[in-house]
C-alpha positions in Angstrom: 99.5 88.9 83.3 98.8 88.0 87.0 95.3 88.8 88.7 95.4 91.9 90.2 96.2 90.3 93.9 98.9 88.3 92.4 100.7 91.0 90.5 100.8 92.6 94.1 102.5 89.9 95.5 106.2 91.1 94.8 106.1 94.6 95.6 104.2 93.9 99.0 106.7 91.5 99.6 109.4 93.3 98.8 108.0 96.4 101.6 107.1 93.4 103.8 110.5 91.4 104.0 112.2 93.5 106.6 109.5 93.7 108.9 109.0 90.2 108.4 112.3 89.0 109.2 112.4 91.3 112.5 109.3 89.6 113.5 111.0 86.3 112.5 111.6 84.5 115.9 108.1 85.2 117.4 106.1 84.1 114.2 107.8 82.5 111.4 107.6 78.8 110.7 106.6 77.0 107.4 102.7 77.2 106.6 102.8 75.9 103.4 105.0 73.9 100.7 104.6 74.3 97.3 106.8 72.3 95.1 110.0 73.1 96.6 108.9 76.5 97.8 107.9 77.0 101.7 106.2 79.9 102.6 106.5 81.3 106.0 103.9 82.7 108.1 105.7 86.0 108.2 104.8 86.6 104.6 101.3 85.6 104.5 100.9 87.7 107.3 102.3 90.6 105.8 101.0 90.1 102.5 97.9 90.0 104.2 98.2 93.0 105.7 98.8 94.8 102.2 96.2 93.8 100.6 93.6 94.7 103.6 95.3 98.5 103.3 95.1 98.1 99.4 91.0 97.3 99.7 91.1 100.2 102.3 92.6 102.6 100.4 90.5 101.5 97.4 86.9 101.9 99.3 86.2 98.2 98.9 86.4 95.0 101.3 86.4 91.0 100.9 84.4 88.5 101.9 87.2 86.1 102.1 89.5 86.2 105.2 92.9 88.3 103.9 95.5 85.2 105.6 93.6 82.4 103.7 93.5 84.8 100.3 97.1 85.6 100.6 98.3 82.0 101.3 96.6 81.1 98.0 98.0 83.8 96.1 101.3 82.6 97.1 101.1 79.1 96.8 100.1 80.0 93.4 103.0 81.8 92.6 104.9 79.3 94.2 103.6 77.1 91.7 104.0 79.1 88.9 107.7 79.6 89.6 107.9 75.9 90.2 106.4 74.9 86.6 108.6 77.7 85.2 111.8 75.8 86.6 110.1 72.5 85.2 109.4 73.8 81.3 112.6 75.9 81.6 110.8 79.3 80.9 113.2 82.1 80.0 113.4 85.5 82.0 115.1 88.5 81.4 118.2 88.9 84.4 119.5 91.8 82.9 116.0 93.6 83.5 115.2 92.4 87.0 118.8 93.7 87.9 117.9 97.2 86.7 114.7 96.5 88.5 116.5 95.5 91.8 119.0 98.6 91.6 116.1 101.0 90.8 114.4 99.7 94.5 117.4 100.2 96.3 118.1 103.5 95.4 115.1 104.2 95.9 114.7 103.0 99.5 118.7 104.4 99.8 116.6 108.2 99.0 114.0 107.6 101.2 115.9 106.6 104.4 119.1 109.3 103.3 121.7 107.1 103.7 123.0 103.2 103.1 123.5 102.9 106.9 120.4 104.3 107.8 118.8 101.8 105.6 120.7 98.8 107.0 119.6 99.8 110.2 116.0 100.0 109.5 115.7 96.6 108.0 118.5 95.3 109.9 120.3 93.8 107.0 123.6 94.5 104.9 123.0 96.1 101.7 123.7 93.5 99.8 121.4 91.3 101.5 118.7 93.6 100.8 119.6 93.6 97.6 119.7 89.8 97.3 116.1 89.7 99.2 114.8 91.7 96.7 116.7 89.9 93.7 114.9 86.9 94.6 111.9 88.2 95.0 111.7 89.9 91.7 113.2 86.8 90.1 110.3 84.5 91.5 107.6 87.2 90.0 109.2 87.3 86.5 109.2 83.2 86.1 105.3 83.6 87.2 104.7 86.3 85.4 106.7 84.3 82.1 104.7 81.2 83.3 101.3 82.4 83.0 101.5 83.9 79.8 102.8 80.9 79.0 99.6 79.5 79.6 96.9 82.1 78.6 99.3 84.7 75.9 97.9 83.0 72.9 94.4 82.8 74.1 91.8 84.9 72.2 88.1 85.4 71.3 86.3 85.3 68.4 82.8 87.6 68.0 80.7 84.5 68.8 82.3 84.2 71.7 82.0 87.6 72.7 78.3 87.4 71.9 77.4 84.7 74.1 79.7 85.8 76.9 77.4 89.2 76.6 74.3 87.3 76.9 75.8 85.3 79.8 75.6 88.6 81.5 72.7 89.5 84.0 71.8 93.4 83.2 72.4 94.1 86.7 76.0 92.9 86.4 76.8 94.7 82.8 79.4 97.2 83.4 78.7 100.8 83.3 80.7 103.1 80.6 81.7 106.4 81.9 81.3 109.5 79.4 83.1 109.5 76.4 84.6 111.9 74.4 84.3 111.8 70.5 86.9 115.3 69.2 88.9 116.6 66.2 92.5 118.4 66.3 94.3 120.2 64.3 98.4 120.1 65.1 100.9 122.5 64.5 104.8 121.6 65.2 106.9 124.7 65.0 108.6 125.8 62.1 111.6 125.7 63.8 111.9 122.8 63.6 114.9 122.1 61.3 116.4 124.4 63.6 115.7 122.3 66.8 117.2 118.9 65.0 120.2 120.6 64.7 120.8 121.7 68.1 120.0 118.2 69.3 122.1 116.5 66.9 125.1 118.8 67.9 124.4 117.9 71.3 124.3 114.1 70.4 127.7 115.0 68.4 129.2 116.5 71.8 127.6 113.6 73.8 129.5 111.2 71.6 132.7 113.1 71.1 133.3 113.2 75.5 132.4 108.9 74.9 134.8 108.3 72.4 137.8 110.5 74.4 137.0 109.0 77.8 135.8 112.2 79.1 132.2 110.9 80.4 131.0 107.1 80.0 128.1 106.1 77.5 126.0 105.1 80.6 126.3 107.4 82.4 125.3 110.3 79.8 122.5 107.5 79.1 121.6 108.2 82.7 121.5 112.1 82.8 120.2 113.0 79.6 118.4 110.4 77.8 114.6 110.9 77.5 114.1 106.8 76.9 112.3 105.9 80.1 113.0 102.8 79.5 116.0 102.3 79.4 117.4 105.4 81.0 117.7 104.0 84.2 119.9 101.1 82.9 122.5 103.5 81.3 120.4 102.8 77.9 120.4 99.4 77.6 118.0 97.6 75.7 117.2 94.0 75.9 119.0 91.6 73.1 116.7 92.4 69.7 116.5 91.2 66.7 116.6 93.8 64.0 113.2 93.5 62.6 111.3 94.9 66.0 113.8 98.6 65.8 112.5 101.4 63.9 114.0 101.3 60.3 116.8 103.7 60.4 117.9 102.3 63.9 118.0 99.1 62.6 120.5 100.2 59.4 122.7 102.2 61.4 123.0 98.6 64.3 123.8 96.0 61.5 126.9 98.0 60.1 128.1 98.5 63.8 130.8 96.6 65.6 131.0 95.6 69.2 132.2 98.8 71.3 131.5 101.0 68.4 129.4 104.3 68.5 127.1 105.1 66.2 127.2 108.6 64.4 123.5 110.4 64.9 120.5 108.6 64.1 117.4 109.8 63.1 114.0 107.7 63.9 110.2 108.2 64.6 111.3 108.5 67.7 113.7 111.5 67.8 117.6 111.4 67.7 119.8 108.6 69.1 123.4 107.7 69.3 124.0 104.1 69.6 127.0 101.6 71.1 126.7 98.3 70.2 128.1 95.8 73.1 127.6 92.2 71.6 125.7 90.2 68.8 124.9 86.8 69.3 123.1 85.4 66.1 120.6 87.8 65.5 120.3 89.5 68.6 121.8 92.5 69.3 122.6 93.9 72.7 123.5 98.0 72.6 123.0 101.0 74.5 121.3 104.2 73.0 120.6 107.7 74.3 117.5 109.2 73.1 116.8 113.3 72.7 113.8 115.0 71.1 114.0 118.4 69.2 113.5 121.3 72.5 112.1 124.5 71.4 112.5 128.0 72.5 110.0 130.0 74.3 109.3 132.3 71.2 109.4 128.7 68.8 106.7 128.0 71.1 105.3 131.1 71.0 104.9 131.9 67.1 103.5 128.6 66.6 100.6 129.0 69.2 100.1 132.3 67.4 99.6 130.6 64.2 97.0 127.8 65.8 95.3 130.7 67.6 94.9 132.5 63.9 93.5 129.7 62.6 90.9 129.0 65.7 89.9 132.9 65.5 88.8 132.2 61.2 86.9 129.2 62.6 85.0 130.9 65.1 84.0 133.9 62.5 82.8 131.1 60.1 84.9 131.9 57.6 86.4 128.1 57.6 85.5 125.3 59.1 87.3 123.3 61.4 87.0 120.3 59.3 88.8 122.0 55.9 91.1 123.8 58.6 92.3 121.0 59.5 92.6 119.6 56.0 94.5 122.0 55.0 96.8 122.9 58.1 97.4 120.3 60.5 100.5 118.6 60.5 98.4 115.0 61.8 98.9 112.7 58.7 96.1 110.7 60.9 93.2 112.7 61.7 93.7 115.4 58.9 92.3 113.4 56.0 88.8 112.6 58.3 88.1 116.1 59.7 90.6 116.3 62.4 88.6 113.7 64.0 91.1 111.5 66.8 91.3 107.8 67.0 92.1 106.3 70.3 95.1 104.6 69.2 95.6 102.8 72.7 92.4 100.9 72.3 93.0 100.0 68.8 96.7 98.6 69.7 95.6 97.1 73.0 93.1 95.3 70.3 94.6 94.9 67.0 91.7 96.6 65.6 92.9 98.5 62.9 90.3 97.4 60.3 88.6 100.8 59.5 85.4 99.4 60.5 86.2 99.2 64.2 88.3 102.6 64.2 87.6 103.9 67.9 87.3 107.9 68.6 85.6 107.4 71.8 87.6 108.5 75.0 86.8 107.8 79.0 88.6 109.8 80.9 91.3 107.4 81.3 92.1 107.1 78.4 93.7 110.1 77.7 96.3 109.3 80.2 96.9 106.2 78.8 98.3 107.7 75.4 99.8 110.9 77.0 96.6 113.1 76.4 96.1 114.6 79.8 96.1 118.4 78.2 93.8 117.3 75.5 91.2 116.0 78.3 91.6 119.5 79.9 90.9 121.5 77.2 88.0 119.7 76.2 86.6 119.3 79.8 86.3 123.2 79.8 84.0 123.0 76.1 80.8 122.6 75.3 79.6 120.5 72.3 80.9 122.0 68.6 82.9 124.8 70.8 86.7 125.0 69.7 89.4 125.5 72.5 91.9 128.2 72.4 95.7 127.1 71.4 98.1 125.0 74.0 100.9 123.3 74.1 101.2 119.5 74.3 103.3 116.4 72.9 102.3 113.8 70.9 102.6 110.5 71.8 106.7 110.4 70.6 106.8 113.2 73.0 107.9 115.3 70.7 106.9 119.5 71.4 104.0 120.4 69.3 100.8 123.1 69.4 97.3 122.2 69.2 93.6 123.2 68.7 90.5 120.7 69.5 87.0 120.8 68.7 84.2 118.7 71.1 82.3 117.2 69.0 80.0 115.1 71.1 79.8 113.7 74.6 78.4 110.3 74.8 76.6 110.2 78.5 77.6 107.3 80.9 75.5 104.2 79.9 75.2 100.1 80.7 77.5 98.4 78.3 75.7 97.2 74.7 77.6 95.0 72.0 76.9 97.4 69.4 78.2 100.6 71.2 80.9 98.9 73.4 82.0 96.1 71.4 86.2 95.9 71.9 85.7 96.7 75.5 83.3 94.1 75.9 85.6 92.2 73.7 88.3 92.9 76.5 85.9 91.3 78.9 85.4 88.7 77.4 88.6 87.4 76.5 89.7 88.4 80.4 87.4 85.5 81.0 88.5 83.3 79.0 91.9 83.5 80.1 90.9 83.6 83.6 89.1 80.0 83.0 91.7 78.6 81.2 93.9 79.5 83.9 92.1 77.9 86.6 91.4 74.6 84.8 95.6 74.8 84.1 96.0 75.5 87.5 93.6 73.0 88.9 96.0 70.2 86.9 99.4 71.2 87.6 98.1 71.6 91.8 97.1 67.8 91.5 100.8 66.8 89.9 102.4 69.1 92.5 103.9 68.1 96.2 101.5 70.6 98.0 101.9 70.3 101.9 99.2 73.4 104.0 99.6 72.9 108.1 96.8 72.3 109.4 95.5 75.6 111.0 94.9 76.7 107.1 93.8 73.4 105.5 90.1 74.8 106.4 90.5 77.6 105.1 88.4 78.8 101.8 90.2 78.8 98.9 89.3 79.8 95.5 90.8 76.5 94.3 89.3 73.6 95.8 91.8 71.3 94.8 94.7 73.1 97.1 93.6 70.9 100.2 94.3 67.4 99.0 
């Protein structure tokens, strides 16, 4: 990924391109040539301009002056896109199309109208669109182009050592409180119930496809609860069949091209499925995700049943450990207490060995694996307290009840390698990358045409070797 100014660059530009181009006869002329990118003065200007609101809004300023600091984060992309045109890096079109069409209907809701739009940015819609198109594109071949460069980078625990020692104290981050908690999950014992009503609406779905009453997209559109792909009428990116969920995949390799599949079940929920083309082994299709919905009193008997169980626990005569043991429907935290693991760190890491299993939470981490109602529950608990029963979802989204027990808050402390090791791990390997980058970039600037007028030649830049 980008630096955090970089991966601004698009969007601001994207806000920044009509205003620029009204502004277009009193300021714009070439400032600098990267490759065989120019970049105007309009859009350093602008970009400027965004990231100075950004800091604002964000309750921090630079030392650096914003027009040189956005020149060099677009020359840098400039570059980027350059190399990626040089060691022909691949991007996905389909995606930045969805991408562009998602903008403009958003900017379309915003203004109420397709001519009020044109007339605010003075353009044809299709030229916005195009604008945008390219700005997107140009993002996605830097995007591709630096992860070309630092995606296979990685640290090893001597590394992470010494870049911890390499740390003043002063300068060692602080970690917020944590949260260590159990659960114990209850889905409803409707369940069977609920499949069925979603597969006969999958079934119905399908049956208005195949006799031309509604179009596969379109239902994609309106009903789907992908967010991925819901927007794009359920499209997926070509995949080969080894990255689906089992059952998906079976029910894909038997398809034909136009075909629609009968209803799928995956860990997912329920999908139907049109296959639109196969090249090797890549398939291209469509889906339309829905999840079992419950009814109010579905709901209701299975918060009952949690709110039993949480009413033995606070009389002592069970513990929430062999509650949970014996009646949660978590195959994960069941067999150690109810205790949670904070499955987005351990991804984000690859750290499944059990010895660097993670069942600390900051704050934002429950929003990062849709745990936003467990946070609030706990947040109103003192340590060993239990919480009443709520509803939630898991991290499928699928419906579900649940119970949870604070066990411990760990205060806010200075970072150690012991207590904090994968996010000073995380760290570390951000570091790495970034240096890696730099001493890439540092190359690829001295093999490059790089032209800067002369009003910005003495400007500071991060990268030295920019003024040649």
């Amino acid at each position: 990924m980008l630096k955090k100014g970089m991966m601004a660059v698009a969007l601001a530009l994207l806000a920044a391109g009509a205003v620029a181009q009204k502004r277009q006869v009193m300021l714009d002329k070439v400032v600098a040539v990267v490759g065989g990118s120019s970049i105007l003065y309009s859009e350093v200007d602008e970009y400027a301009r965004q990231l100075t609101e950004q800091r604002r809004q964000e309750g921090y300023t630079s030392d650096r002056d914003p027009m040189n600091e956005a020149l060099e984060a677009l020359m840098t992309q400039k570059l980027l896109y350059n190399q990626a045109q040089i060691d022909s890096v691949q991007i996905n079109q389909a995606d930045i199309a969805a991408h562009v069409e998602e903008q403009v209907q958003q900017m379309v809701d915003t203004e109420g109208s397709i001519p009020l739009l044109e007339a605010k940015h003075h353009m044809a819609i299709f030229n916005i669109r195009e604008m945008m198109r390219r700005r997107y594109e140009e993002q996605a071949y830097a995007n591709s182009m630096q992860n070309e460069v630092t995606g296979k980078v990685s640290v090893i625990p001597g590394e992470v050592e010494r870049f911890y020692k390499s740390i003043s104290k002063d300068s060692l981050p602080t970690v917020a409180d944590q949260y260590v908690y159990a659960q114990i999950t209850k889905f409803p014992k409707s369940m069977t119930a609920a499949k069925q009503r979603t597969r006969e609406r999958l079934l119905d779905m399908r049956e208005r496809v195949i006799t031309g009453k509604a179009k596969f997209e379109n239902l994609a559109r309106m009903y789907s609860q992908d967010p991925g792909t819901m927007m794009r009428g359920g499209e997926m990116d070509p995949s080969p069949l080894a990255g689906l969920d089992p059952s998906f995949a079976a029910a894909l390799e038997n398809m034909r091209p136009g075909q629609i599949s009968e209803v799928v079940e995956s860990q997912f929920g329920f999908h139907i499925i049109q296959l639109l083309d196969k090249r090797g082994q890549l398939y291209h299709f469509r889906h339309i995700l829905l999840r079992p919905v419950y009814t109010t009193e579905e709901l209701g008997e299975t918060l009952n049943v949690l709110d039993s169980i949480a009413d033995r626990i606070h009389r002592d005569s069970i513990t929430f450990e062999r509650a949970a043991l014996l009646h949660s429907d978590d195959a994960t935290s069941k067999m150690n207490g109810g205790i949670v693991s904070n499955h987005d760190i351990l991804e984000r890491f690859n750290a499944f060995d059990a010895k660097l299993t993670v069942t600390r939470f900051l704050k934002e981490d429950f929003a990062h694996f849709n745990a936003l109602d467990d946070y609030n529950a706990l947040s109103k608990l003192k340590p060993g307290e239990v919480s009443g029963a709520f509803l939630t979802q898991d991290i499928l989204g699928n419906q579900l009840g649940k119970i949870v027990k604070l066990v411990e808050i760990i205060p806010t402390h200075t970072a150690s390698l012991n207590e904090d090791y994968l996010r000073l791990e995380d760290m570390a390997l951000a570091d790495k990358k970034e240096r890696i980058f730099k001493e890439w970039l540092g190359k690829k600037i001295d093999g490059m045409y790089v032209f800067i007028t002369p009003e910005f030649r003495d400007g500071e830049f991060e990268n030295k070797h920019w003024v040649k």
